[in-house]
PDB file with SEQRES, HELIX, SHEET and CRYST1 records, atoms N, CA, C and O in Angstrom:
SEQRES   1 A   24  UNK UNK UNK UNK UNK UNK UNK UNK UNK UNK UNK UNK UNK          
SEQRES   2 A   24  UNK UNK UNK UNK UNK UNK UNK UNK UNK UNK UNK                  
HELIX    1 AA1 UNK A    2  UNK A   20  1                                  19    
CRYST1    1.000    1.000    1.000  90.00  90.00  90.00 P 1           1          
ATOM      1  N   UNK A   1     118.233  -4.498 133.606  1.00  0.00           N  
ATOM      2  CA  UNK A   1     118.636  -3.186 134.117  1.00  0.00           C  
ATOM      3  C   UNK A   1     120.034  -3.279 134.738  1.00  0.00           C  
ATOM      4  O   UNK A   1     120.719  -2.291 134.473  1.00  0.00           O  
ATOM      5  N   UNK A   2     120.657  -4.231 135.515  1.00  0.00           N  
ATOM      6  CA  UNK A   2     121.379  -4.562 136.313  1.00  0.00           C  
ATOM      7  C   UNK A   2     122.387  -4.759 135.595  1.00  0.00           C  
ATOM      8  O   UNK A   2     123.444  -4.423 136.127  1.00  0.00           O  
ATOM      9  N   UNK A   3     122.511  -5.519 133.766  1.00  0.00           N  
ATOM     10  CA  UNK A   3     123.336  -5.867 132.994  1.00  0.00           C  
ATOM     11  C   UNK A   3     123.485  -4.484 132.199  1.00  0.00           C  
ATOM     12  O   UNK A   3     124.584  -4.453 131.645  1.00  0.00           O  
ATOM     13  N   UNK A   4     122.719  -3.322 131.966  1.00  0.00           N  
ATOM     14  CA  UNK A   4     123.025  -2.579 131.231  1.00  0.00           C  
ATOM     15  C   UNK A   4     123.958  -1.383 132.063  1.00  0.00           C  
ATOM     16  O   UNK A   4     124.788  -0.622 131.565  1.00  0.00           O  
ATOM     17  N   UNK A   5     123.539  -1.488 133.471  1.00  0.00           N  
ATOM     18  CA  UNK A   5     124.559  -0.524 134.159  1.00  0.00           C  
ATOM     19  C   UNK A   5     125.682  -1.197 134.080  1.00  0.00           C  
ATOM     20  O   UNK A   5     126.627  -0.487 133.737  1.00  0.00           O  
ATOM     21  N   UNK A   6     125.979  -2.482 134.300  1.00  0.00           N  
ATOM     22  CA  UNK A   6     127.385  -3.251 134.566  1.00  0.00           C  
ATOM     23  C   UNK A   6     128.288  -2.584 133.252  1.00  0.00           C  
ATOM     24  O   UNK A   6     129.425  -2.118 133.327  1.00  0.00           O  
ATOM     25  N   UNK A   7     127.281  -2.705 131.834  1.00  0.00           N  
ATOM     26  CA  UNK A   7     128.242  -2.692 130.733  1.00  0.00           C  
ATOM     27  C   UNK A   7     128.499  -1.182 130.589  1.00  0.00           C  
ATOM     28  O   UNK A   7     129.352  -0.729 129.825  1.00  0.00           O  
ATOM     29  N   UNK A   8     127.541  -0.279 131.539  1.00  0.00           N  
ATOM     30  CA  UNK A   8     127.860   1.039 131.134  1.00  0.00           C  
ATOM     31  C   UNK A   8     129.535   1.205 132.097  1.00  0.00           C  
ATOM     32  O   UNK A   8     130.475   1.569 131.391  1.00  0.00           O  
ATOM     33  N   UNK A   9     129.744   1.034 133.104  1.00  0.00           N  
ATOM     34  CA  UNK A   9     130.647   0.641 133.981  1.00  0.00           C  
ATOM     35  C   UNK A   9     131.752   0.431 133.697  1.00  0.00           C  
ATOM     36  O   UNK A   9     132.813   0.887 134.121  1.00  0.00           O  
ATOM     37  N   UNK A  10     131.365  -0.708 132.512  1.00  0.00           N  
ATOM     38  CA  UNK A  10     132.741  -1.733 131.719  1.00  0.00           C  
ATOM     39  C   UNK A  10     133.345  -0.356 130.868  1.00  0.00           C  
ATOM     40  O   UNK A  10     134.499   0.062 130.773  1.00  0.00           O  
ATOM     41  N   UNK A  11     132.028   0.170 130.283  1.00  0.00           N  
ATOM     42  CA  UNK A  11     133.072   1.015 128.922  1.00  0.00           C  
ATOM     43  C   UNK A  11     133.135   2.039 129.825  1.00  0.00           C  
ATOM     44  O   UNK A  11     133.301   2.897 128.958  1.00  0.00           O  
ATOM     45  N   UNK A  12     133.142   2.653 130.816  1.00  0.00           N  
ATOM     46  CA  UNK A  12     133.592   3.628 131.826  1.00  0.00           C  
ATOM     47  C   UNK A  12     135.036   3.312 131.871  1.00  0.00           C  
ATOM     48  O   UNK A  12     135.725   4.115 131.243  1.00  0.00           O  
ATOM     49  N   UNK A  13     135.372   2.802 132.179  1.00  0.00           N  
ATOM     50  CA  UNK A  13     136.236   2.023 133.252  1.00  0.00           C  
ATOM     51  C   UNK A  13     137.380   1.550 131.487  1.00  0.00           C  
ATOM     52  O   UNK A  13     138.592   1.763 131.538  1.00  0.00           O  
ATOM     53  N   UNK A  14     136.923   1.121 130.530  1.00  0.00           N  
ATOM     54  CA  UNK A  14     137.854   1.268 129.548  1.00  0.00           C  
ATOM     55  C   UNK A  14     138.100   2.435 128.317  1.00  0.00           C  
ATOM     56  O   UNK A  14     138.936   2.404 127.414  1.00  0.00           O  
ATOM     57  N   UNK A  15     137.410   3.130 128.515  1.00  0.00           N  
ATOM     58  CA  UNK A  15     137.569   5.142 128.405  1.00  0.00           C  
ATOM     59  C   UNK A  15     138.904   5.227 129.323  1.00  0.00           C  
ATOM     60  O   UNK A  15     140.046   5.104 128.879  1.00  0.00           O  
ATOM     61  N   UNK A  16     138.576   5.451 130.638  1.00  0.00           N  
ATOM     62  CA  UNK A  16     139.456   5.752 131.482  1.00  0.00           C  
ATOM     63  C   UNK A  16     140.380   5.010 131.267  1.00  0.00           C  
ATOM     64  O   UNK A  16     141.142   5.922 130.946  1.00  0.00           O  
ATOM     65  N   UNK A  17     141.270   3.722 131.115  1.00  0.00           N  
ATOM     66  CA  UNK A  17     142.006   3.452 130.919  1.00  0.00           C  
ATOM     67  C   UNK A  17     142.920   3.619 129.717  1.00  0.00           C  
ATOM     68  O   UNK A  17     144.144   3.728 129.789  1.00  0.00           O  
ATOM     69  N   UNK A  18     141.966   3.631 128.253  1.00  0.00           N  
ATOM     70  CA  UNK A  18     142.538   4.092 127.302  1.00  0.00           C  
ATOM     71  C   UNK A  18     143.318   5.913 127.678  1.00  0.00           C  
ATOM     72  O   UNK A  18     144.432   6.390 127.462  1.00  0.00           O  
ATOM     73  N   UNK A  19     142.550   6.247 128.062  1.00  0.00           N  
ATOM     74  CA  UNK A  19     142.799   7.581 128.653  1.00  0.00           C  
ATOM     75  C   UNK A  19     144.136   7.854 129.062  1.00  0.00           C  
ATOM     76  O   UNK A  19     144.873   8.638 128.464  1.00  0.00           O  
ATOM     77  N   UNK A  20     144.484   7.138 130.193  1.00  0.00           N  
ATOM     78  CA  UNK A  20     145.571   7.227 130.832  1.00  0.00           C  
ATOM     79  C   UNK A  20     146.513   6.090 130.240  1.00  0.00           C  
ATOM     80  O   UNK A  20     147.667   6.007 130.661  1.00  0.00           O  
ATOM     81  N   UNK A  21     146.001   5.138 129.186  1.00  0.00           N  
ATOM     82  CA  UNK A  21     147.795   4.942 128.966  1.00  0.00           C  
ATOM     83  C   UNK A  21     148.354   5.600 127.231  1.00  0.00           C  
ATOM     84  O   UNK A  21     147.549   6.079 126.432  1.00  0.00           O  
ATOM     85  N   UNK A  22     149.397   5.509 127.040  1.00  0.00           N  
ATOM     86  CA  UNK A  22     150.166   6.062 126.119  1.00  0.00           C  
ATOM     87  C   UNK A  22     150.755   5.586 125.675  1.00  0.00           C  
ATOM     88  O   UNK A  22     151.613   5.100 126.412  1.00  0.00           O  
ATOM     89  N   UNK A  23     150.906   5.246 124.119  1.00  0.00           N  
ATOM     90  CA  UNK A  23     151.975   4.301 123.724  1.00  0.00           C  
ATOM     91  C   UNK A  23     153.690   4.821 123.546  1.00  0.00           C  
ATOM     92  O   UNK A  23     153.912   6.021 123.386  1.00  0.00           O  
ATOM     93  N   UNK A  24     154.466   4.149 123.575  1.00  0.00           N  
ATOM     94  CA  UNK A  24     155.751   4.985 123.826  1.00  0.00           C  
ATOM     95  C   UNK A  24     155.888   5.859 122.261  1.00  0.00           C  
ATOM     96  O   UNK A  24     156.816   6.646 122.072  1.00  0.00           O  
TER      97      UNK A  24                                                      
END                                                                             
């Protein structure tokens, strides 16, 4: 349970980053 929230977290967290960056 503990490993499936972590990885929900992980792809949270790299959504949001894809999100906010931009390639030039």
């Amino acid at each position: 349970m503990e490993q499936q929230q972590h990885a929900a977290f992980i792809q949270q967290t790299a959504a949001d980053t894809s999100q906010q960056w931009q390639p030039p």
